[in-house]
MDAnalysis code that builds the backbone (N, CA, C; Angstrom):
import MDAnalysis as mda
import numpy as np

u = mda.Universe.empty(255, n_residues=85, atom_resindex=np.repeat(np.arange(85), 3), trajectory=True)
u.add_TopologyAttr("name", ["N", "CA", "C"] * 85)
u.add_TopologyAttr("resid", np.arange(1, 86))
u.add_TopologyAttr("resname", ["UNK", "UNK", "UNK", "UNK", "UNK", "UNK", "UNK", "UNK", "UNK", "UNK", "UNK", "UNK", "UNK", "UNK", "UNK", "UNK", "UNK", "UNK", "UNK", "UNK", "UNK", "UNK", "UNK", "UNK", "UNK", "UNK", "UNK", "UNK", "UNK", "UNK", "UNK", "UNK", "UNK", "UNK", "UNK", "UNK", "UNK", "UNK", "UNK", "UNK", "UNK", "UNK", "UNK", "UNK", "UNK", "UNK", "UNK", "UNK", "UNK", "UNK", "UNK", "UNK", "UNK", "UNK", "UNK", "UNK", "UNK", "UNK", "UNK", "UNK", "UNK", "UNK", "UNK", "UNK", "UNK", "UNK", "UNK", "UNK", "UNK", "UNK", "UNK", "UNK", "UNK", "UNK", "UNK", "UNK", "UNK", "UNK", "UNK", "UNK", "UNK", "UNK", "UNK", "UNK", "UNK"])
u.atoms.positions = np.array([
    [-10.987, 6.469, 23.061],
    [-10.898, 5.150, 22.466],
    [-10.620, 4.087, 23.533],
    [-9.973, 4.830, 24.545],
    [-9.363, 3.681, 25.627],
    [-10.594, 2.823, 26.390],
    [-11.737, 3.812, 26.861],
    [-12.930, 3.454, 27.366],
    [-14.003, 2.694, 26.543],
    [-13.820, 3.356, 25.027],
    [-14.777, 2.393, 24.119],
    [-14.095, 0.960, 23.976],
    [-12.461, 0.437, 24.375],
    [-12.431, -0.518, 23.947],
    [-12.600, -0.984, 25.360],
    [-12.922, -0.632, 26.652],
    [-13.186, -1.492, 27.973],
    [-14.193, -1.935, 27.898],
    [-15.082, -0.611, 27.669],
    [-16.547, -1.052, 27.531],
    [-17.077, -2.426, 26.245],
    [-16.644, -2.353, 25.421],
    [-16.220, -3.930, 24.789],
    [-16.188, -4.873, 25.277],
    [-15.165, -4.706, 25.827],
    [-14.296, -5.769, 26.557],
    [-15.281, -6.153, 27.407],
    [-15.741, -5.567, 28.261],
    [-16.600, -5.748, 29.622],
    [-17.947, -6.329, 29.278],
    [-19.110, -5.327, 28.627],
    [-20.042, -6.294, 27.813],
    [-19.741, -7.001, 26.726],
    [-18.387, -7.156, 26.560],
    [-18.897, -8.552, 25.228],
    [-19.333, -7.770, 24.021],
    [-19.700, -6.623, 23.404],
    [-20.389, -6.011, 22.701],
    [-19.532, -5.153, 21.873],
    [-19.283, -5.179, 21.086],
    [-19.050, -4.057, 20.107],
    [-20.292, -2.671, 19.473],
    [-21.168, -3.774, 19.641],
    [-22.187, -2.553, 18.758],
    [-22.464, -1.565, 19.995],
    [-22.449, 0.281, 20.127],
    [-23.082, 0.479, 21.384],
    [-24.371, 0.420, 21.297],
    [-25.432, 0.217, 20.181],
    [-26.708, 0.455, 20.394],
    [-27.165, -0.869, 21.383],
    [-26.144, -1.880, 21.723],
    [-26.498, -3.123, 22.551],
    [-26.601, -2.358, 24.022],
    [-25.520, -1.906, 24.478],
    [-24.881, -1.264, 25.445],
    [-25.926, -1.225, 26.644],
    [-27.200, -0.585, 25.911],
    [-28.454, 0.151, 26.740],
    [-28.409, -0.897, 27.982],
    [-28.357, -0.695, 29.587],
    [-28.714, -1.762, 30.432],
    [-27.550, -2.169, 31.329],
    [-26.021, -2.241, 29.702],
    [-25.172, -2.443, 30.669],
    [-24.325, -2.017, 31.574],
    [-24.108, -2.533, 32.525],
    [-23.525, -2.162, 33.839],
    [-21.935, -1.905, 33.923],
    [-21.326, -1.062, 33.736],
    [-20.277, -0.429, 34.750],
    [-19.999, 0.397, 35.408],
    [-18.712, 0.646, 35.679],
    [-18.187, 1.617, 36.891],
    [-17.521, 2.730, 35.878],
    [-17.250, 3.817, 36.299],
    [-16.438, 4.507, 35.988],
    [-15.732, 5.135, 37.660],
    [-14.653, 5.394, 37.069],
    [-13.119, 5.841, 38.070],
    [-12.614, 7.095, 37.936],
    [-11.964, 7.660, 38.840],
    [-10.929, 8.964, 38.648],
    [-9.712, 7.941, 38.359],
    [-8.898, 9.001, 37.441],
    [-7.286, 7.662, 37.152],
    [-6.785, 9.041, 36.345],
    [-5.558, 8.921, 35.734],
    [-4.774, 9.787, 35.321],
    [-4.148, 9.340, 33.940],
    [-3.920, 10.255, 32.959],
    [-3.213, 9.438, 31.762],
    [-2.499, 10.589, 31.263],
    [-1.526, 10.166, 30.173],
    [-0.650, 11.320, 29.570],
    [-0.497, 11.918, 27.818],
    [-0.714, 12.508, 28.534],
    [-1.071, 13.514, 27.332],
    [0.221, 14.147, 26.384],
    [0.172, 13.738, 24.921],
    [1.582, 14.582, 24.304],
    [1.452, 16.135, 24.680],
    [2.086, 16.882, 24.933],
    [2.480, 18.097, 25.249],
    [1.393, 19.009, 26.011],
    [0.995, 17.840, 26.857],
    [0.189, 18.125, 28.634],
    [1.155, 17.840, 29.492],
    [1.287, 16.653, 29.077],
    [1.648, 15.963, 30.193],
    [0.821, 14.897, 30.884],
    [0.621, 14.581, 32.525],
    [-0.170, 13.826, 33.149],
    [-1.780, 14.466, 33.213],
    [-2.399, 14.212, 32.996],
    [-4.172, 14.624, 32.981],
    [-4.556, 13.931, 33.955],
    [-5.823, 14.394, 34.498],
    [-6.896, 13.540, 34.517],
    [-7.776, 13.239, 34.204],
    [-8.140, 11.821, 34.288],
    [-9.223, 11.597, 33.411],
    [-10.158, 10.619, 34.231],
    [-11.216, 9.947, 33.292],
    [-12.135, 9.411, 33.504],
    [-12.086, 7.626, 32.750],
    [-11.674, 6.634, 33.654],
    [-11.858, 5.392, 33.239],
    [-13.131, 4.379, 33.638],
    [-12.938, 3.428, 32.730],
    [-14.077, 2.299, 33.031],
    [-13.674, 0.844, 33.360],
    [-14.233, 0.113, 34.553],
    [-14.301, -1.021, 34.657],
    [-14.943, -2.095, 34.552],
    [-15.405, -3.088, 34.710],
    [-16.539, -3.935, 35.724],
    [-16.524, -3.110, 36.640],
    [-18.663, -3.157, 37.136],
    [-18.633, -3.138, 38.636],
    [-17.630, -4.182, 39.593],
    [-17.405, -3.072, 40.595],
    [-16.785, -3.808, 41.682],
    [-17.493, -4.265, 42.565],
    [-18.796, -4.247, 42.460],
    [-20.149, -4.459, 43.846],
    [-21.352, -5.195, 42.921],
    [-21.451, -6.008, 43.557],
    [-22.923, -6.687, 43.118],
    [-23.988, -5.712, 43.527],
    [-24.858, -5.478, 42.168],
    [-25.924, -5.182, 42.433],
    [-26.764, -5.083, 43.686],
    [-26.731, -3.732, 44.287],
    [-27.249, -4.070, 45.646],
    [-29.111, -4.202, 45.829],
    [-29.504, -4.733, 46.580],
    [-31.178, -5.196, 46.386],
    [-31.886, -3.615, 46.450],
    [-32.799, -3.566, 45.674],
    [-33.638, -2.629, 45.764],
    [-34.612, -2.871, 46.784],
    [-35.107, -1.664, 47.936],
    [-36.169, -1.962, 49.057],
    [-37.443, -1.182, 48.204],
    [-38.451, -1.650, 48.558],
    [-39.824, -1.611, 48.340],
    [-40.278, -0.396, 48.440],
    [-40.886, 0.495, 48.005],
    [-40.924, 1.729, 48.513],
    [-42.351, 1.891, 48.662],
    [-42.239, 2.492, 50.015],
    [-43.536, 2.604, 51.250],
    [-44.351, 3.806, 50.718],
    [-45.536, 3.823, 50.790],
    [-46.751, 4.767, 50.464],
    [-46.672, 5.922, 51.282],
    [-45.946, 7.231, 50.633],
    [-46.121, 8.165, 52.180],
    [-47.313, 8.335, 52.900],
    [-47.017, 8.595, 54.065],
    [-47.813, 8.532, 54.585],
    [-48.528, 10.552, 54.542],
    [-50.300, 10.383, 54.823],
    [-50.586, 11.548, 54.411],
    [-50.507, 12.409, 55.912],
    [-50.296, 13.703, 55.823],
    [-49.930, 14.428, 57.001],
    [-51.600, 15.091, 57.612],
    [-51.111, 14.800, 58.985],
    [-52.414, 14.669, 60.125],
    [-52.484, 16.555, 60.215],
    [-52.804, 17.208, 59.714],
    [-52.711, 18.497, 59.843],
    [-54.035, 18.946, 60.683],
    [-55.376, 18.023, 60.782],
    [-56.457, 18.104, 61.599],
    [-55.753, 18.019, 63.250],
    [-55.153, 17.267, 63.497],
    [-54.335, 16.878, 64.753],
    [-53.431, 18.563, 65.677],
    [-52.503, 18.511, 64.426],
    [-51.941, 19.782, 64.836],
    [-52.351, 21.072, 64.856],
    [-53.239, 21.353, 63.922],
    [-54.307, 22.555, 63.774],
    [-55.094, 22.479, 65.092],
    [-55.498, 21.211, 65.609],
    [-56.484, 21.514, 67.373],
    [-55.496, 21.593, 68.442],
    [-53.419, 21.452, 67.946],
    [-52.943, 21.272, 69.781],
    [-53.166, 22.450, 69.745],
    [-52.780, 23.685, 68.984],
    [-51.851, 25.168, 68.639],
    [-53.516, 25.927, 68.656],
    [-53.050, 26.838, 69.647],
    [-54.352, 27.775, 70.070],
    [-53.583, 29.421, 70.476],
    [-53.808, 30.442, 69.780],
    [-53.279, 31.719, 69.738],
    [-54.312, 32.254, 71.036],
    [-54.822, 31.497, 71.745],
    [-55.872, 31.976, 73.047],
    [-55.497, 32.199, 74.216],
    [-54.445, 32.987, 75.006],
    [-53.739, 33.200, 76.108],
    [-53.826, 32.652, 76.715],
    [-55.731, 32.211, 77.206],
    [-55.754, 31.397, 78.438],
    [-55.411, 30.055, 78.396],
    [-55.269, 29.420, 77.016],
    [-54.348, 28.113, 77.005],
    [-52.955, 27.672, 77.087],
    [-52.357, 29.495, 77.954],
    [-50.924, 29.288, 78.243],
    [-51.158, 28.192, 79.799],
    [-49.750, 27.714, 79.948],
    [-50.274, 26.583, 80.733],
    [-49.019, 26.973, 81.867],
    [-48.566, 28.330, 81.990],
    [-48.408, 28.833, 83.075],
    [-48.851, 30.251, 83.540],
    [-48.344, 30.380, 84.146],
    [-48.989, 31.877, 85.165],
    [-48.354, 32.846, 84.916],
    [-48.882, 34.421, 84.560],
    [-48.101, 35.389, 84.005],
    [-47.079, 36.141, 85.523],
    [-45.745, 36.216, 85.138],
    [-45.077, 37.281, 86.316],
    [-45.784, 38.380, 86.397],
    [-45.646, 38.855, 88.304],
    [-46.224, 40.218, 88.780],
    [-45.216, 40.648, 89.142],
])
């Protein structure tokens, strides 16, 4: 109940079917429990961070496997030193 009434509080909203979109935080924090004792639990705030910018996301790039398939040669004589005698 403690979190449904932050989350309230925070969007402005009572109904949760509004909720969808909105933004908070949740926390590690501790609370007490009749015949627990101290727990832990899970609370809610406002974000503490502005929305950070989303970057653009780049087209991978496709892999040159023609390139590496011609360095790599299983052909001895393209070892590129001299065998010990």
């Amino acid at each position: 109940m403690t979190n449904w009434d932050s989350i309230v509080d925070i969007l402005d909203e009572a109904d949760s079917d509004a909720w969808i979109g909105g933004r908070i935080e949740l926390y590690p924090s501790k609370t007490q429990l009749p015949g627990r004792g101290v727990v832990d639990c899970v609370r809610v705030r406002a974000p503490s961070q502005a929305e950070l910018p989303v970057k653009a996301k780049r087209k991978p790039q496709p892999a040159k496997k023609a390139e590496v398939a011609d360095e790599m040669s299983d052909d001895i004589d393209d070892v590129p030193f001299a065998p010990v005698q």
